[in-house]
N, C-alpha and C positions, 0 to 999 in steps of 0.2 A: 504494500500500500504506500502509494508515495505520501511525500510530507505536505501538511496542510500548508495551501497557497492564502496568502491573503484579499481577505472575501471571505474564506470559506466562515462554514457555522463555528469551526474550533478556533478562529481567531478572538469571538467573543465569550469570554465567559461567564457563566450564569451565573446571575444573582438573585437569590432564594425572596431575599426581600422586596425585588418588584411585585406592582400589583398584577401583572402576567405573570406568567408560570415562566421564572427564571428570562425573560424578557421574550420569551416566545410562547405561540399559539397553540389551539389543538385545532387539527382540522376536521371534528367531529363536531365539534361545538367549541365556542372561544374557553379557553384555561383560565380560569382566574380566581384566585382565590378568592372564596365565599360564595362562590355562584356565579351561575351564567344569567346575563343581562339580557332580556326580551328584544324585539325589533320590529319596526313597519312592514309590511310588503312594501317594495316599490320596485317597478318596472323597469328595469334597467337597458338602456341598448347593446346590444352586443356588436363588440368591434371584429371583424370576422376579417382574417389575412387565409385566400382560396387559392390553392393552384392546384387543381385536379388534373391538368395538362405537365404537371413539372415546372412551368413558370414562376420563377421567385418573386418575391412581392418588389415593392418599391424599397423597403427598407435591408429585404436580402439582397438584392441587387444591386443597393451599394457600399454594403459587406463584400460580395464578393468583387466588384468592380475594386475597390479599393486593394485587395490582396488580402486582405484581414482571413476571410471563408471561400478558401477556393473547392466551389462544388463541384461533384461529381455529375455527369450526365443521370438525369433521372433514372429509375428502371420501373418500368413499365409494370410491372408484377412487384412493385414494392408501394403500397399508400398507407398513409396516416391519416387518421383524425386528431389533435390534440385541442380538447376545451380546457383552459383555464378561469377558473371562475375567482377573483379578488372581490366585486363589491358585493357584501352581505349587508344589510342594516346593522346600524347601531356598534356596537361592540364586538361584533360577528366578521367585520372587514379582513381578511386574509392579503395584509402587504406585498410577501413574497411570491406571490404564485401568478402575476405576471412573468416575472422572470424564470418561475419553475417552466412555463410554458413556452416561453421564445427560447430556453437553452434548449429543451426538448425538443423543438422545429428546427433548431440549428444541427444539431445533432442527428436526427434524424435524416437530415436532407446529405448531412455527411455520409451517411451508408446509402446512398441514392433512393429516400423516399420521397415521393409526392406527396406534400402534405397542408393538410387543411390547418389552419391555426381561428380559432374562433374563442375570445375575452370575453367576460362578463357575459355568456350566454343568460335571458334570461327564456324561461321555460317553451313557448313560441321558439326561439331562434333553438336554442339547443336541440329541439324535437325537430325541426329542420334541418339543423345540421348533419345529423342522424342521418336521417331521410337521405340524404344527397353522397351521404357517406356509403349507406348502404347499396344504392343504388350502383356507385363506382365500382364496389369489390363486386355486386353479379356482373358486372362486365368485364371483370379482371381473366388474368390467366388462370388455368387450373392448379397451376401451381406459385401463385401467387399469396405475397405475405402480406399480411393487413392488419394492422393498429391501430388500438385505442386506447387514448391516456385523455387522464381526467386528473385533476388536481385543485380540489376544493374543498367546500364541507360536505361530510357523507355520513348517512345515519340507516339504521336496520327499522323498520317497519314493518311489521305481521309476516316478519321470517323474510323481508324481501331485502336487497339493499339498493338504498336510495343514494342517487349522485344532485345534492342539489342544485338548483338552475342559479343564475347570480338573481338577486332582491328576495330571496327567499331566506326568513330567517328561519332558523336550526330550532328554536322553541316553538314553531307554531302548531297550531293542531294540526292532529292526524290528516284531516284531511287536505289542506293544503300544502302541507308535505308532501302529499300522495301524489296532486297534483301539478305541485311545484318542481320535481323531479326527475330525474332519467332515474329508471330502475336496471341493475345492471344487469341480469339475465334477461329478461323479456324486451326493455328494449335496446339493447346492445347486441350482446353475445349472442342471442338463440334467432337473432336474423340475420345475421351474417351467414355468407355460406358455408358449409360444413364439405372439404374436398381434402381428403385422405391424401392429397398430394400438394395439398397448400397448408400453410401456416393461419391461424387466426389468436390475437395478442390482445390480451385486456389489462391496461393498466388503471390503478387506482391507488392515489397518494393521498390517502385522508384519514383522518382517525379513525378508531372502531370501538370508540368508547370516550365518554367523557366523565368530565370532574364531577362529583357530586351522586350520583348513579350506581347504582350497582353493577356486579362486571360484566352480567350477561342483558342485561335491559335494552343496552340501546347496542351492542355488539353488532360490525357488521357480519353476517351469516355467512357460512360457510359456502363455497358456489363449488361443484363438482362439474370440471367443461368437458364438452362436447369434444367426437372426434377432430382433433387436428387444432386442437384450441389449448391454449398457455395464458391463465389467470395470476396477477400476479399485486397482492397490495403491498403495500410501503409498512404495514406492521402489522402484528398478530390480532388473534382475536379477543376485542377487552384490552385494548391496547389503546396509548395516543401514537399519533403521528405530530412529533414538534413541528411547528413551521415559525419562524422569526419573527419579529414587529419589524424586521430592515428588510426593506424592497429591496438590496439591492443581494443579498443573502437568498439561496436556493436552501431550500427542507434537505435535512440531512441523505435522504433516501434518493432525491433526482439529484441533488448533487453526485450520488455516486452511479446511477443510472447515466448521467448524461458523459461524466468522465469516462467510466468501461466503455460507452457508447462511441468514443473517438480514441482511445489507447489500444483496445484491447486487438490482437492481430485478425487480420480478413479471415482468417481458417477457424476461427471461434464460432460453433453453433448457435446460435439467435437461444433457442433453451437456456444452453448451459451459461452463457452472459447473465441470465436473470440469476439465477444460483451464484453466481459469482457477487454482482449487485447485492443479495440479502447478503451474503459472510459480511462482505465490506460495511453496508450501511451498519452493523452489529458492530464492528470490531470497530469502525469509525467514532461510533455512540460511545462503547465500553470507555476506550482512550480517552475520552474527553468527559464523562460524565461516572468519575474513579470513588466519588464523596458514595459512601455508604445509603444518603436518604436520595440522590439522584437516581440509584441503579433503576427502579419501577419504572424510569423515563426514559430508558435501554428499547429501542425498537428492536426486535424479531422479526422482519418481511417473513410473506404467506407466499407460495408458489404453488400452483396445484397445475398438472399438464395432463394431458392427454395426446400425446405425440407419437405418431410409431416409430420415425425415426428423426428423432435430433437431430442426428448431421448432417441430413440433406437442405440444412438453411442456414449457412455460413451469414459473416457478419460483411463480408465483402456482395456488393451488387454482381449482377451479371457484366456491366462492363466490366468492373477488373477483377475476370474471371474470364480471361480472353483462351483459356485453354485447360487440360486436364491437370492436377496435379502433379507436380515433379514427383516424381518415384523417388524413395527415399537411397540414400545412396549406400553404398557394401556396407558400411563403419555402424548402420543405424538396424542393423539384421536383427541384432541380441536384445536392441528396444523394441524392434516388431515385434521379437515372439513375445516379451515379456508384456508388450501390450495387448497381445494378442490371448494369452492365456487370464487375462485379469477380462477382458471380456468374456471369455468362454463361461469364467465361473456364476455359479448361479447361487450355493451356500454360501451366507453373510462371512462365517469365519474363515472362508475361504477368502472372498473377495477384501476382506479387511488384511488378511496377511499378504496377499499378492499387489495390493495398493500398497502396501507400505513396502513391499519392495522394489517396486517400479520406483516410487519416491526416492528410496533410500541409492538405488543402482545409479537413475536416470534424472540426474540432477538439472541439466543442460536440455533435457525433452521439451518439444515445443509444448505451448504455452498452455493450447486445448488439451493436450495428454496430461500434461500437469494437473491442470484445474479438474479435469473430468478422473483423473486418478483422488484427488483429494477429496471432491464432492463423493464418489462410490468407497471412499475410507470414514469418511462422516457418516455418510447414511446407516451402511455395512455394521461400523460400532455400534449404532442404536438397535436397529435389527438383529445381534446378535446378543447384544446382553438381555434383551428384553425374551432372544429363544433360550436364556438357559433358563428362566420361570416355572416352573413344574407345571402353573396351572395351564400353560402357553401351548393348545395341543397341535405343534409341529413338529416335527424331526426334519431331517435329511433329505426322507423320500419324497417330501409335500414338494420339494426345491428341484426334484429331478424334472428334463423334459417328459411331456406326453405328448406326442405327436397327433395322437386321434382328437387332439383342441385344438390346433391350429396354430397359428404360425403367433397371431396376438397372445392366445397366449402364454406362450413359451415368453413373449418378449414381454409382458408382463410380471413373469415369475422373476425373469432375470431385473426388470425394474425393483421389483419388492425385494429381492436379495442387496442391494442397494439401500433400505430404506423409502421407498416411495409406497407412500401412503395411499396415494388414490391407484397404483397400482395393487398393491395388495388386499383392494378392497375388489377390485373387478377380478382377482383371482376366485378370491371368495365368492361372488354371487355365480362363478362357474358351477359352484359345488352345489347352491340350495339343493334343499331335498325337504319334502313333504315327511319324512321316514323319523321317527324318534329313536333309533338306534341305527348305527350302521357306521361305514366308512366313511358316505359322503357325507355325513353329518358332521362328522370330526372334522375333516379337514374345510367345513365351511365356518363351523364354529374357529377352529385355531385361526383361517388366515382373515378373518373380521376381526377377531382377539387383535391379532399383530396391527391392522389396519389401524382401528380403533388407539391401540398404544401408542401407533407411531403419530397421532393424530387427527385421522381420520373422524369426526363428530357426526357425517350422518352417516358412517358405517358403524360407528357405536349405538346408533339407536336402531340400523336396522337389526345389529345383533341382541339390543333391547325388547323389540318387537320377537324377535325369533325365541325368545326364551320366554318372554310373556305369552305367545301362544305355545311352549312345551309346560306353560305352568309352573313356571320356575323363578317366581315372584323375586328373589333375593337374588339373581342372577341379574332378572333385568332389568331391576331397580341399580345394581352396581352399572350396568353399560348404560343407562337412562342418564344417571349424575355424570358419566365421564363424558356423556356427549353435550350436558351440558356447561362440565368444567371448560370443552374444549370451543367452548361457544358457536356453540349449532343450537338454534333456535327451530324447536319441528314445526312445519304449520300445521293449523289447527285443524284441518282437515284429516292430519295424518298419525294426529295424536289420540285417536280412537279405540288403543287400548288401555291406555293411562285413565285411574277412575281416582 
């Protein structure tokens, strides 16, 4: 992690005794001690910067004329939407996220996206914006990558999460929240297109919890994406997102989104950049915020994917990608197999000792073998001490391939031998079974266990619901409380066996 530049959040340090939270926001609702302070509606205009053609605005155009941002020729199969929303009423105002949103367009346009930049959407314009967004990606390529980044105040409403529009304050009632809003699954994520050979990217930099609240009330909810979709918030759940009272200061989280977003090298997977973003934004927070009563204001980012393969979405455009890979050269033989047998593995203690030899062998290894070795030694450690458990019912065998499933999911087991949580929950729903004793039981109940442990809150509840129909009240009252430690709000539709 390189050293903090001046600007960054770690150049200012916090002070406990401001009436904001250490001189910064939440983007859930404003921090402050004593309580959150009420606001008007008021209609805001939104300043909207379009280039759906690649065309940079007036003000990228003389950025780049200037030499400052020399762009990349578009690529046609890469588009952005980024709203940023600053005016809230009242006390609710978010300074910084101007600038969280034109670094994000800069940045962006650096890896060859076309992207829409639209400020202060107020509900109208944002629901437009949308519109015109979505319309873009059905005419995109098949295999084309598509983003969304939001960065404002965001709040969970009846299990759904809400991105509020700008003049919307954060205390109003339910139902002008409702309608003040973009909801992030119904109207985002679940209309974009869904192509097994495309990318689709949901950013959300906002809090998922505020001051004064209990941790699971206003939490934003858990989202489980869609094929070929990578979900990604700026902190956990029950969690703030700090943002500045200094406009000229980016939120700790796109500060390190927009940085990886121009350091990290073109052969980096668009995935695994986000997993590199969360370590950073944590280890960034940790560094700077060391005083014992700051740690609770430590972000954690959320990643949830559904991807079959990561690597086919490097960080590099198709322009400079003018031809196949260099084939690695003789010298580099003993890093291929070594990286080649650390994918092969599918058991956690396996793949935790074989990353850590790749580490320890292959110090000099590019950058993506690195990172993607460290992130499967992260994961791999949590997924292996949570199998030595007794009550955890998996072994060895549950990690072997089966071929009579298919190809996903083989490549699903091998993600859960990793640690990935919404993989090892779609292991698990392989197994249901109507059957109260048996094989497929076990191994549906252990890999929703591990799911669940690793994180997983609506796999903890459907393992909730599965023991509540085996009649096993004290079972599914333990997976009921963890899915809502892990802040998963069930809707009330689905909460039909809970009396």
């Amino acid at each position: 992690m390189s050293a903090p530049q001046p600007g960054d959040p770690a150049d200012r340090p916090p002070h406990p005794r401001r009436r904001s939270l250490f001189g910064w926001l939440g983007l859930g609702a404003r921090a402050v001690l004593g309580g959150a302070l009420a606001g008007r509606w008021s209609a805001l205009p939104a300043q909207t910067r379009d280039d759906p053609a690649g065309n940079p605005s007036a003000a990228a155009a003389a950025e780049a004329a200037s030499g400052a941002v020399p762009m990349p020729p578009v690529d046609p199969g890469r588009l952005a939407l980024v709203i940023g929303n600053r005016r809230y009423p009242g006390d609710f105002e978010l300074p910084s996220i101007h600038k969280n949103a034109r670094d994000v367009e800069q940045a962006l346009r650096w890896r060859g996206f076309g992207v829409s930049l639209v400020l202060d959407a107020e509900p109208g314009a944002a629901r437009s914006a949308v519109d015109a967004f979505v319309a873009r990606a059905a005419a995109a390529p098949e295999d084309a990558t598509v983003l969304f980044y939001f960065s404002g105040h965001g709040l969970q409403l009846n299990a759904e999460n809400l991105l509020l529009a700008a003049g919307v304050p954060p205390k109003a009632p339910p139902a002008s929240l409702q309608s003040g809003s973009l909801v992030l699954n119904r109207d985002v994520v679940a209309r974009l297109p869904r192509r097994r050979q495309g990318l689709t990217i949901a950013i959300v930099d906002a809090c998922r919890s505020e001051v004064g609240t209990g941790r699971n009330s206003d939490a934003m909810n858990q989202e489980e994406p869609p094929l070929g979709c990578l979900i990604a918030f700026s902190t956990g759940a029950g969690q703030y997102a700090l943002a500045p009272t200094d406009e000229n200061i980016n939120t700790f989280y796109t500060r390190e989104l927009v940085r990886l977003l121009r350091s990290e090298p073109d052969e980096l997977p668009l995935p695994l950049l986000f997993e590199a973003v969360k370590r950073e934004t944590e280890r960034a927070m940790r560094a700077r915020l060391t005083a014992p009563h700051l740690a609770r204001f430590v972000q954690r980012p959320f990643v949830a994917k559904n991807v079959p393969d990561e690597n086919a979405f490097p960080l590099a455009p198709r322009s400079a990608r003018s031809g196949p890979p260099k084939p690695p050269p003789p010298t580099r033989a003993e890093e291929d197999a070594d990286w080649a047998a650390l994918q092969a593995a599918l058991w956690p203690p396996d793949v935790l000792r074989l990353a850590g030899q790749f580490l320890q062998r292959h110090p000099e290894a590019e950058r993506s073998r690195r990172l993607g070795a460290e992130v499967a030694q992260d994961g791999a450690r949590q997924a292996a001490e949570l199998l030595r458990r007794p009550d955890l019912l998996l072994n060895r065998g549950a990690f072997a391939a089966d071929a009579s499933r298919g190809e996903a999911y083989a490549t699903d087991v091998r993600k859960a031998g990793r640690g990935d949580k919404d993989a090892a929950a779609r292991v698990g729903r392989q197994w249901a079974t109507a059957e109260r004793l048996g094989p497929a039981r076990s191994r549906y109940e252990g890999w929703m266990q591990l799911a669940a442990e690793l994180g997983n809150g609506i796999a903890s509840y459907e393992l909730a619901r599965h023991f509540r129909r085996q009649d096993q009240p004290q079972a599914a009252a333990r997976w009921e409380a963890r899915a809502i430690e892990l802040g998963y709000t069930p809707p009330p539709t689905l909460d039909h066996y809970r009396k």
